[in-house]
Structure formats: structure tokens, C-alpha cells
VOGU-3710 file (C-alpha; in Angstrom, 3 decimals, decimal comma):
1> xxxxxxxxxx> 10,263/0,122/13,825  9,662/-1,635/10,664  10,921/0,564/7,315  10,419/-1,004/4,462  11,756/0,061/0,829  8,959/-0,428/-2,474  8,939/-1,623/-5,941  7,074/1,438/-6,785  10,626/2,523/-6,949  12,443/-0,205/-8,990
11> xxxxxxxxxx> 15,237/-0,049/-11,265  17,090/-1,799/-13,419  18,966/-4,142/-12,939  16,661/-5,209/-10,562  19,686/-7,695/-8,892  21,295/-4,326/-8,391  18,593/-2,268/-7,335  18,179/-4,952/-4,358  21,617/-5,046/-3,483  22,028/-1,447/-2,627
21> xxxxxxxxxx> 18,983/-1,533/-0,670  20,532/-4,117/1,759  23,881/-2,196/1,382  22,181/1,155/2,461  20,333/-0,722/5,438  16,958/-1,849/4,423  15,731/-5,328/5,449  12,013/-4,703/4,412  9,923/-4,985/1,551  7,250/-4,397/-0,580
31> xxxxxxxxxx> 5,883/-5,719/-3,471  3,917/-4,504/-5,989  1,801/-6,486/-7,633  -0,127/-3,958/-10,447  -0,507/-0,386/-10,278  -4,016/1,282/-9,810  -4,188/2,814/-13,402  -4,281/6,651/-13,076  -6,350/8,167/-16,193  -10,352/6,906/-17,278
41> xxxxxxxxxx> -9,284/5,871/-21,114  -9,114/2,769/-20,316  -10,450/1,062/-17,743  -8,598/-1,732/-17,855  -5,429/-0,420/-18,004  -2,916/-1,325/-15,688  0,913/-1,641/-15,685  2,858/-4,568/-13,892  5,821/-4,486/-11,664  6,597/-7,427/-14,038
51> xxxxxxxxxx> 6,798/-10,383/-11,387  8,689/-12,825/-14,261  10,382/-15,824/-13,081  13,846/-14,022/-13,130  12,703/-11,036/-10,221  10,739/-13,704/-8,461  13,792/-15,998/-8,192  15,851/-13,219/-7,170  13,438/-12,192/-3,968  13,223/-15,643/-2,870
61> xxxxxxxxxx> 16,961/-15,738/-2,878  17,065/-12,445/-0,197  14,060/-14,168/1,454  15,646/-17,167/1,935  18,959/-15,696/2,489  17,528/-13,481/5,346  18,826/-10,793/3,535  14,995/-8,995/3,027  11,670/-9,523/4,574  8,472/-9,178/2,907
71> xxxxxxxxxx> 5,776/-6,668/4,641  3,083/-6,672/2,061  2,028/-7,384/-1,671  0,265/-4,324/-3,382  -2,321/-6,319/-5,608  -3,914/-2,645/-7,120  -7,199/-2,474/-7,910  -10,268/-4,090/-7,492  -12,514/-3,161/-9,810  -16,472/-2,816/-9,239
81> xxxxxxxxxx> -17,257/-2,086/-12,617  -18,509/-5,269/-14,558  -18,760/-8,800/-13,796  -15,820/-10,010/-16,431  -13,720/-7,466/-14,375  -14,846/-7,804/-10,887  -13,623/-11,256/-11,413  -10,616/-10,864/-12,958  -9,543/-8,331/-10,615  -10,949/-10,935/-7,710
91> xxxxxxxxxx> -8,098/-13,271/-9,344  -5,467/-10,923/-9,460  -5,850/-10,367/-5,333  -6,139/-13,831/-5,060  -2,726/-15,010/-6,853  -1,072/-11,571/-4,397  -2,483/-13,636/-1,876  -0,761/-16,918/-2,672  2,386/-15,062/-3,638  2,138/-13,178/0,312
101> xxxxxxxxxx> 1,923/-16,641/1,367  4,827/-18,051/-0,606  6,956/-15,264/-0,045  6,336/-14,774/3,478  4,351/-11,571/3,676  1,412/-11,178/5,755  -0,280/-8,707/4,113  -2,541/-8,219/0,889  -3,487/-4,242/-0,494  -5,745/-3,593/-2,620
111> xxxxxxxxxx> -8,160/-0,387/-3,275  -11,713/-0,243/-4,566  -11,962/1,349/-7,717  -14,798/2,096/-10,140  -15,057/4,734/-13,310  -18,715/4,922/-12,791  -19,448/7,345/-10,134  -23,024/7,460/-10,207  -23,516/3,938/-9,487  -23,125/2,481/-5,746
121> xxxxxxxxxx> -20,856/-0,273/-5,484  -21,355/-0,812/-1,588  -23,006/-4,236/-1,943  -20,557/-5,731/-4,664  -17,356/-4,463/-2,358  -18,922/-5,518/0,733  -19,749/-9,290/-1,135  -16,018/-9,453/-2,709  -14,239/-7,966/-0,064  -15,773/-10,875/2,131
131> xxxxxxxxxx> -14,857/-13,353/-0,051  -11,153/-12,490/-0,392  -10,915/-12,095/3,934  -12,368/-15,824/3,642  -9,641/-16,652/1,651  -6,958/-15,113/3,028  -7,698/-16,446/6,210  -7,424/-20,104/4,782  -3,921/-18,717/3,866  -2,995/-16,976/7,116
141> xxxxxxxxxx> -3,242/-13,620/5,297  -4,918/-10,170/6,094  -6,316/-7,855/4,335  -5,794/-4,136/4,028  -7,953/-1,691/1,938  -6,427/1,086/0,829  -7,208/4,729/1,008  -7,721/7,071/-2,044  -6,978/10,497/-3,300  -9,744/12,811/-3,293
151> xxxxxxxxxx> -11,132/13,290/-6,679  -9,873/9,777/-8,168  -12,063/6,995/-8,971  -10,749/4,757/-5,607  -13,947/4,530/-3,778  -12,735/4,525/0,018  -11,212/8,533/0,614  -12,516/9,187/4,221  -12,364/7,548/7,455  -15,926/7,139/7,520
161> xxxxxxxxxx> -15,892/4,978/3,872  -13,287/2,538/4,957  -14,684/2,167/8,539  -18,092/1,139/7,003  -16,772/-1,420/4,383  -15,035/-3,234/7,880  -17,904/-2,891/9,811  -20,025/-4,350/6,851  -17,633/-7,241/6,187  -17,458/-7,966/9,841
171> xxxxxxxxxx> -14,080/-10,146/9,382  -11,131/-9,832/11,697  -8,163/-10,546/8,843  -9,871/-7,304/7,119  -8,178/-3,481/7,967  -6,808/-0,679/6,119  -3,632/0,375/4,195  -3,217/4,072/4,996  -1,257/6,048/2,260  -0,642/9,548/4,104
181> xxxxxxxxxx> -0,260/11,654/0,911  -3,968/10,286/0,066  -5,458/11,244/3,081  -3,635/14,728/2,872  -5,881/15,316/-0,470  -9,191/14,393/2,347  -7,570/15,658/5,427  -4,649/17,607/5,083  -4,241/17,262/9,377  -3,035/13,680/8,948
191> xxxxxxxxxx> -2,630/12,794/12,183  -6,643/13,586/12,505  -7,742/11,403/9,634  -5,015/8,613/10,885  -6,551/8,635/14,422  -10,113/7,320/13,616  -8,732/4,574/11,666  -5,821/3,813/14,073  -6,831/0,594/15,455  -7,228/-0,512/12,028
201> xxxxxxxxxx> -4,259/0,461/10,107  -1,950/-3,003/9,306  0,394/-1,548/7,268  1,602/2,686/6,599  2,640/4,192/2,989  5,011/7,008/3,978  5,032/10,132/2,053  5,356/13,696/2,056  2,947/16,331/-0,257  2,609/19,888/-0,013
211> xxxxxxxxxx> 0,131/21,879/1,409  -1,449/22,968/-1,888  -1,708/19,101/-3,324  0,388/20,088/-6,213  3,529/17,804/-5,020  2,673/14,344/-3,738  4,532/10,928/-2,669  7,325/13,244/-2,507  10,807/12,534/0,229  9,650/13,433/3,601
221> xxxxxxxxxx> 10,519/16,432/5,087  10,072/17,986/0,969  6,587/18,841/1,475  4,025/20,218/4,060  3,170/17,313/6,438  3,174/17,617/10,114  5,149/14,289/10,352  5,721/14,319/14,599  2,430/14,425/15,164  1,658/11,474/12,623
231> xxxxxxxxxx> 4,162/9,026/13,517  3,839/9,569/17,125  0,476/7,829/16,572  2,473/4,751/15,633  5,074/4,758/18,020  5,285/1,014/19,741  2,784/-0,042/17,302  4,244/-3,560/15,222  2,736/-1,470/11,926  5,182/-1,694/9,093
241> xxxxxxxxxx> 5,999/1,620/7,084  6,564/1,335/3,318  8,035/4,021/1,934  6,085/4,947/-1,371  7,377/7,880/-2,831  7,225/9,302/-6,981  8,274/5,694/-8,889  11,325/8,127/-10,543  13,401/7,811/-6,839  16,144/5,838/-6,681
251> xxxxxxxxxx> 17,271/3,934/-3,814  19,534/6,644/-2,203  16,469/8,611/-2,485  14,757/5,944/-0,547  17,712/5,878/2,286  17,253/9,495/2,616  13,454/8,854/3,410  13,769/6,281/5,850  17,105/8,525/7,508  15,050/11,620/7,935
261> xxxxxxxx> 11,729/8,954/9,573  14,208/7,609/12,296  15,581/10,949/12,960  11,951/11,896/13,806  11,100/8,845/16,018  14,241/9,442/17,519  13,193/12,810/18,870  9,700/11,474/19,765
//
């Protein structure tokens, strides 16, 4: 079982931060790259983990040390709306893609995203989507699209979306990213949603949200999820789970997440 902690949850110092995630037991990472901006005022909006020289320098150090592994690189969003920021955003995945490489990590997330929702963007995500699987193959790297929230301007929310985008790109380095809180806001049987997408899923965002949607990326065992029946899908599967809960956790928070995940796989 692969648990990995997330620098959706960061503090400062980072140093620090890293430490007492090897201190409380985590050997597993995950970086991320840029957030997917939340809100429509601007669409280009997007707020950095902050990769500087400094954190960089630091992860190599654990890397090299053996004290961490790297499971993935979030690289955010790729936007479908424009051609100056299809291709920026086509850079951005590109550079997570050299930095997975570099660091180790064999996977690359990113998630579809577009403000215009009249507009299909199936040809333009099928096109870059293919060209980023092409180039993550030249660098031994796979791809995984993530799933949205319903409502939100990511483009793949069901099964059915994400399944089509793969079947269009037709590329074996290509699968999914499955955030369980997101497909909750679809689905809210998880286990249902995660079993039509199973033999696709490369790497698991673990998180808890309550039945009415009000409380999401919460600790598990906080909100509503029927966790037993999701994670028995994944049982002997080599599928890493990132635990990406609200950014405001700390890293005893995270401990108590990944404590309360082995305690059900335990009594699987």
C-alpha cells in the first residue's frame, strides 16, 4: 500500500514540514505543481506551490537520501479556452513532466478546464491530450486526467467523459487521476463511479465529504463516504493514494488520515 502525503498541505518552513512527515511515517509524495483556480474572475488565475530553487533542493535531498519517494506531480489545469492559453498551459504540463522525470515520479495530473461552457472542447483535448502522452512517453511518464466536481468548469465529471477522452486518444501512458470527494459531487456511491474507471485509475486522491456536499477534502472517517467498499476496489492494486485533504491541515492531520486508511485495509 502506497500512502502518500501532498503539498496541497504545505507549511512553512517547508524543511520542517518535510521532516515531520518522515518522522510521523510517510515515505511518499506529491507534488503540486499549480492549483486549478477555483472562481471565473479570472481565468488565468492560478496560485503556485512555489517550486523555487530552495524547496526543489530540499526534495532532491529526501529523494536522494531515500528519505521520500515521489508518486506524482499535480501540473493543474489545462486550459481549452484560447490558443495563447492552451499553449501555455501545454508548457506548464510539459515542464511537470520533466520535473516527474527528474525527480523520479512516474506520474503527470492534470484536469481539463474551460470557463466557456457552451463551447465543445472535445477535439482540442483529444489533440493536446495526445500530444502530451507522446511526450511523456519519450520521458517514461504517464498520464492521468483528473476528475472534476460537479458544477465546476473541469470538463471530465463522469465516468463516461474521462473514458471517452482515453478511448479517443487511444495511447497506453494515458489514464485517470480519481479524486473521491469529486466523484462524490457526480456519484455520491463511490465505489460505483470508481468501478467503471478501475482499470484505468494510476494514481487515488483520498478524501472524505459529507453526504450533503457541504464539507469536502475533509480527514477520512469526518464525512459520509462508504470508505470499505471503495478501497476494497484497490486492494493488491500497485495504485498510489495521495492524501488531498482542505490545504489548512497540517501534517498530524495528514498522519491521522493515512492511520484511520490502514486501519480500514487492515480489516479488509
Amino acid at each position: 500500500m502506497i500512502l502518500a502525503a501532498s503539498t496541497h498541505n504545505v507549511k512553512e518552513p517547508f524543511e520542517v514540514w518535510l521532516r515531520d512527515l518522515v518522522s510521523l511515517g510517510f515515505r511518499y509524495l506529491d507534488l503540486e505543481f499549480f492549483k486549478v483556480p477555483e472562481g471565473a474572475e479570472d481565468k488565468g488565475a492560478q496560485r503556485p506551490f512555489g517550486f523555487g530553487s530552495k524547496e526543489l533542493r530540499v526534495i532532491k535531498e529526501f529523494v536522494e537520501r531515500d528519505m521520500m519517494r515521489v508518486v506524482g506531480i499535480e501540473a493543474g489545469a489545462l486550459f481549452l479556452d484560447g490558443q495563447r492559453m492552451m499553449e501555455e498551459s501545454e508548457k506548464r504540463v510539459r515542464n511537470a513532466i520533466n520535473l516527474a522525470r527528474e525527480l523520479g515520479g512516474p506520474t503527470v495530473s492534470f484536469t481539463p478546464f474551460s470557463m466557456n461552457k457552451r463551447a465543445s472542447k472535445m477535439e482540442e483535448m483529444v489533440e493536446l491530450c495526445t500530444k502530451l502522452c507522446e511526450y511523456g512517453e519519450d520521458t517514461g511518464i504517464k498520464l492521468a486526467l483528473e476528475n472534476g466536481e460537479r458544477g465546476s468548469p473541469k470538463l471530465l465529471k463522469s465516468p463516461g467523459e474521462l473514458l471517452t477522452i482515453i478511448s479517443k486518444v487511444n495511447h497506453k501512458n494515458l489514464g485517470v487521476c480519481l479524486d473521491l470527494a469529486a466523484a462524490a459531487t457526480y456519484d455520491f456511491n463511490v465505489a460505483r463511479y470508481a468501478s467503471k474507471i478501475l482499470d484505468h485509475v494510476l494514481i487515488l486522491h483520498v478524501n472524505d465529504i459529507t453526504e450533503d456536499l457541504r464539507f469536502k477534502n475533509i480527514i477520512v472517517g469526518l464525512g459520509d463516504l462508504d470508505f470499505p467498499s471503495i478501497l476494497k476496489l484497490f486492494k493488491g492494486r500497485d495504485i498510489p493514494m495521495v492524501i488531498e485533504i482542505f490545504s489548512g491541515y497540517g501534517a498530524i492531520d495528514l498522519f491521522l488520515c493515512k492511520r484511520q486508511i490502514e486501519r480500514i485495509f487492515r480489516k479488509l
